[in-house]
C-alpha positions, -999 to +999 in steps of 0.1 A: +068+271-362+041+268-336+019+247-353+053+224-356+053+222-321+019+221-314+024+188-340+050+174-316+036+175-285+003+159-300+029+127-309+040+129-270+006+136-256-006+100-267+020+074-251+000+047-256-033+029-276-064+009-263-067-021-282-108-021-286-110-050-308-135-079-299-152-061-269-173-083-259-185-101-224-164-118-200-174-151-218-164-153-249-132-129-240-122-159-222-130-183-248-113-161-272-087-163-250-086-200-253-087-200-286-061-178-293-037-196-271-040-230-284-041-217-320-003-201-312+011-232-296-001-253-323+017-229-347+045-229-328+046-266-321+035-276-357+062-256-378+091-267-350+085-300-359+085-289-398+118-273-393+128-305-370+118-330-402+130-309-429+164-309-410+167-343-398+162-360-434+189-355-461+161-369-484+140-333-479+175-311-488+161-299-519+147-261-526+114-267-519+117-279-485+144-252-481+115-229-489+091-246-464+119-246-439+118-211-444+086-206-446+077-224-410+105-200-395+086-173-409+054-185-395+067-187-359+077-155-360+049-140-381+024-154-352+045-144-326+040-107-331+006-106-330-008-141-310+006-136-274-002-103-277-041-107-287-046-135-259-033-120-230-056-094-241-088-108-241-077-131-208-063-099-184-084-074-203-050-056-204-058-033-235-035-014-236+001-010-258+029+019-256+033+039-285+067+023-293+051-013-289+028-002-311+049+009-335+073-022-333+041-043-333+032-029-367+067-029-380+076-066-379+037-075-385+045-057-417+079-070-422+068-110-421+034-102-436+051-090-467+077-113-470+055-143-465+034-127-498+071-132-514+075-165-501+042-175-514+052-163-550+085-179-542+073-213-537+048-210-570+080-206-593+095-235-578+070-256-581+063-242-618+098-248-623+097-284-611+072-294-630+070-274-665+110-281-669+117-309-650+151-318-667+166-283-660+151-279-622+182-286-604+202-260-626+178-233-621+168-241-585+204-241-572+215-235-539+228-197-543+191-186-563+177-203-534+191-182-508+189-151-533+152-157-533+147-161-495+170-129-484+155-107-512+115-116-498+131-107-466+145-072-481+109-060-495+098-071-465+121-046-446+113-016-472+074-023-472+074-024-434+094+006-431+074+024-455+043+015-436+054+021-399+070+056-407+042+071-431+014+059-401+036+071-372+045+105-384+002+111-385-009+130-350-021+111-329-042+137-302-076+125-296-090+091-287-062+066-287-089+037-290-080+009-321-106-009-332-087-044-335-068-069-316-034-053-330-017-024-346-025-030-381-019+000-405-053+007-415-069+003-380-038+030-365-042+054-395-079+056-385-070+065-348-051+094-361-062+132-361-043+140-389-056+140-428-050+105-435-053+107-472-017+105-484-013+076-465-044+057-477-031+066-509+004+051-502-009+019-482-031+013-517-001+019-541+020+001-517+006-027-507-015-032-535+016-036-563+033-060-534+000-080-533-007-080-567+027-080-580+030-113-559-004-130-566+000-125-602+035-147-598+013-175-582-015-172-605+008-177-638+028-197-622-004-222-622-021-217-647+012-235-667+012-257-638-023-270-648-021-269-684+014-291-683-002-318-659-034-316-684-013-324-715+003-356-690+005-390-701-004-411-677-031-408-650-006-415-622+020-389-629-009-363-632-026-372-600+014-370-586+015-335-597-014-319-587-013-339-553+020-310-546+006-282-561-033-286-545-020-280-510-001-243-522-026-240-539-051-237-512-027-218-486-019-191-515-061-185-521-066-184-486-035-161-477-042-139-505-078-141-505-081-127-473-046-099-473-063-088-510-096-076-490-076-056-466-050-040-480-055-037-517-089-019-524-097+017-515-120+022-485-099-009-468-104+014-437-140+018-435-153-012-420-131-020-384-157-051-377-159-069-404-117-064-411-113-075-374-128-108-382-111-117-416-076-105-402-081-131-376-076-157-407-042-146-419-025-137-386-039-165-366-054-194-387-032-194-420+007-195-404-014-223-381-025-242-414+007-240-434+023-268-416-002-288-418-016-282-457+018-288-465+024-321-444-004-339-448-008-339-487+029-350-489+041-385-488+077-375-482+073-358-452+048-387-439+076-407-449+102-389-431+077-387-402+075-427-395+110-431-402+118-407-375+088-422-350+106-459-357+138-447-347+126-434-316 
């Protein structure tokens, strides 16, 4: 019973973390600064208008862009947990984050970071669906698997991210409340901790892991038909036509799963702070700023929908 209390009043004695990430001089904490901002308004400004498009043109009501709708929603809201955050940071040198916000922080981190793996996965079956059976696409795609699809990456998210928060929170937390990172990322808060942290590593790599490679392995299928039915095309055209849609997923998949892969799914993911500070930068900040634009500017649709709109206006 006393060590149970003793265990309690270790979770009150530390009320909030230091957010040691990036330490570096005034300089480049300003130009970080900088950066970080104009990379979030970007985001923010890039998928609005992505949502804006997708709504404004009947001719882009079809699952796909239902997806991408989504997806840019999700992007928003994905950056907008960590982004704000991580500038005002390095700009007021104001390191530090409450307990709870740290704990919220890592929840909905968790809870979009997951569900855009889904979303990813989600968008490779459509696109395998559209073009390995083109004639039945709009009776598997329909409206009510569409939504099933969205609101069920959205429910793993919730049980991964709930999983996470609670198995990291209810470590001790009693001496050094530094993080080393720009956020409260499960690996990076599970190393502050004073507790045996081994259960949870374990848990994280089970975890996350299945989710990641559950989900890539969706994508990576998904494509490799993708490939061999635009191989086996006719014509040059229709072939050049489907890879054009695929190439751009294609590279926002690698690069989302490239990067979540090296943190979260291999044992050890907690050992090196630095080097994870630096490739966690390209899936919080740089990939949810991409999407719109992989997606956008390899499509003629949305170009299309783009100069209508700009014509009207």
């Amino acid at each position: 019973e006393h060590h149970l209390i003793g265990n309690m009043e270790n979770h009150r004695n530390v009320t909030e973390f230091i957010l040691t990430g990036f330490k570096l001089h005034p300089g480049s904490q300003f130009f970080l600064s900088v950066l970080f901002s104009t990379m979030y308004i970007v985001t923010v400004v890039g998928n609005a208008c992505m949502i804006l498009i997708i709504r404004m043109d009947s001719k882009l009501h079809t699952p796909m862009y239902f997806f991408l709708e989504n997806l840019s929603i999700l992007d928003i809201c994905y950056s907008s947990v960590i982004t704000p955050k991580a500038a005002l940071t390095f700009s007021l040198g104001r390191r530090t984050i409450s307990y709870n916000g740290c704990a919220s922080q890592m929840f909905f981190f968790s809870l979009f970071g997951t569900t855009e793996a889904f979303f990813l996965a989600v968008m490779a079956y459509d696109r395998f669906t559209a073009i390995c059976n083109p004639l039945l696409y709009h009776i598997i795609m329909n409206k009510r698997l569409c939504v099933f699809m969205v609101v069920g990456s959205y429910l793993s998210g919730c049980i991964n991210c709930t999983i996470q928060t609670g198995f990291t929170f209810s470590l001790s937390f009693c001496g050094p409340k530094e993080i080393n990172h720009f956020f409260c990322d499960v690996p990076a808060v599970m190393h502050t901790s004073c507790s045996d942290t081994f259960v949870n590593e374990i848990v994280m790599l089970v975890v996350c892991g299945s989710i990641i490679v559950g989900t890539a392995l969706v994508v990576f299928i998904s494509y490799v038909y993708i490939i061999i039915t635009i191989v086996q095309m006719p014509s040059a055209e229709s072939r050049h036509r489907a890879f054009s849609t695929c190439s751009s997923h294609m590279l926002a998949v690698s690069l989302f799963f490239g990067t979540v892969f090296f943190m979260y799914a291999q044992p050890g993911a907690t050992s090196s702070p630095d080097k994870s500070n630096t490739i966690s930068i390209l899936y919080t900040v740089v990939i949810p700023m991409l999407n719109p634009f992989i997606y956008t500017l390899r499509n003629k649709e949305v170009k299309g929908c783009l100069k209508k709109q700009l014509k009207r206006k």
